[in-house]
N, C-alpha and C positions, 0 to 999 in steps of 0.2 A: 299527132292528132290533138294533142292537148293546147297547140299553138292556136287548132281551128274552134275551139271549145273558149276558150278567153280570149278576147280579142285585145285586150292588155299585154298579152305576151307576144303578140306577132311579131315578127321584123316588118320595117320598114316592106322588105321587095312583097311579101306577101299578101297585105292591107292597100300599098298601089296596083296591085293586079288582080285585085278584087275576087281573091278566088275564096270561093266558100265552100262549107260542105258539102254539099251538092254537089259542083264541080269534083272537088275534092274525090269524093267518092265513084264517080264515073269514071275517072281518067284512072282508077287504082282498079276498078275492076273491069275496067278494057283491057289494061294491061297485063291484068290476069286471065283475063279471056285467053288473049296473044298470047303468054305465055303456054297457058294450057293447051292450045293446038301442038308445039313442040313438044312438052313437056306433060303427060295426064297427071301426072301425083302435083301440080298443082291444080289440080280439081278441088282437092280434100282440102284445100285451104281458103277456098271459096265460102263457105259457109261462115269459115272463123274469123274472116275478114266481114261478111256482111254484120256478123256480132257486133264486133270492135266499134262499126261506123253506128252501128243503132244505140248502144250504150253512148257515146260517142253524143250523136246528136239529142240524149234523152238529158246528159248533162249537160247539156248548153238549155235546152225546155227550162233548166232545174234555175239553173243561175239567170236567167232572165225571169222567173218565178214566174213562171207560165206553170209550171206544177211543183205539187207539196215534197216534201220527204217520204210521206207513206205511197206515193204512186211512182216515185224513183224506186224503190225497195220491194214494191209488188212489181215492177214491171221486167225484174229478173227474168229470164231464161232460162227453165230446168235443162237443156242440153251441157252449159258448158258448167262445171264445178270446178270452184278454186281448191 
């Protein structure tokens, strides 16, 4: 994810295929959809993924200074603790 966050670090094949966060995000929890019909215990990891991408797309807001430091740090999540 940190490839989709800086666009300085992508490879070449992922900057020609235009795939963004967005995308990015849909195809990762389709495929957890699909998974989760096989498999229920990945249900529980549904959540911890929609985290990743919201953190995810709130540091890319950050570095495009579309927002401050203090609204990256208030926009924490009491669910997951490091």
């Amino acid at each position: 994810m940190k490839m989709m966050v800086d666009p300085a670090q992508q490879p070449q094949e992922i900057r020609s295929r235009e795939i963004s966060m967005a995308k990015l995000e849909a195809i990762t929890l389709d495929a957890l959809a699909t998974l989760s019909k096989n498999n229920p215990k990945y249900l529980t990891k549904t959540p911890i993924v929609k985290e990743l991408f919201r953190v995810a797309k709130m540091e890319a807001r950050y570095k495009r200074n579309e927002i401050g430091q203090s609204e990256l740090a208030l926009s924490r999540s009491p669910r997951y603790s490091c």
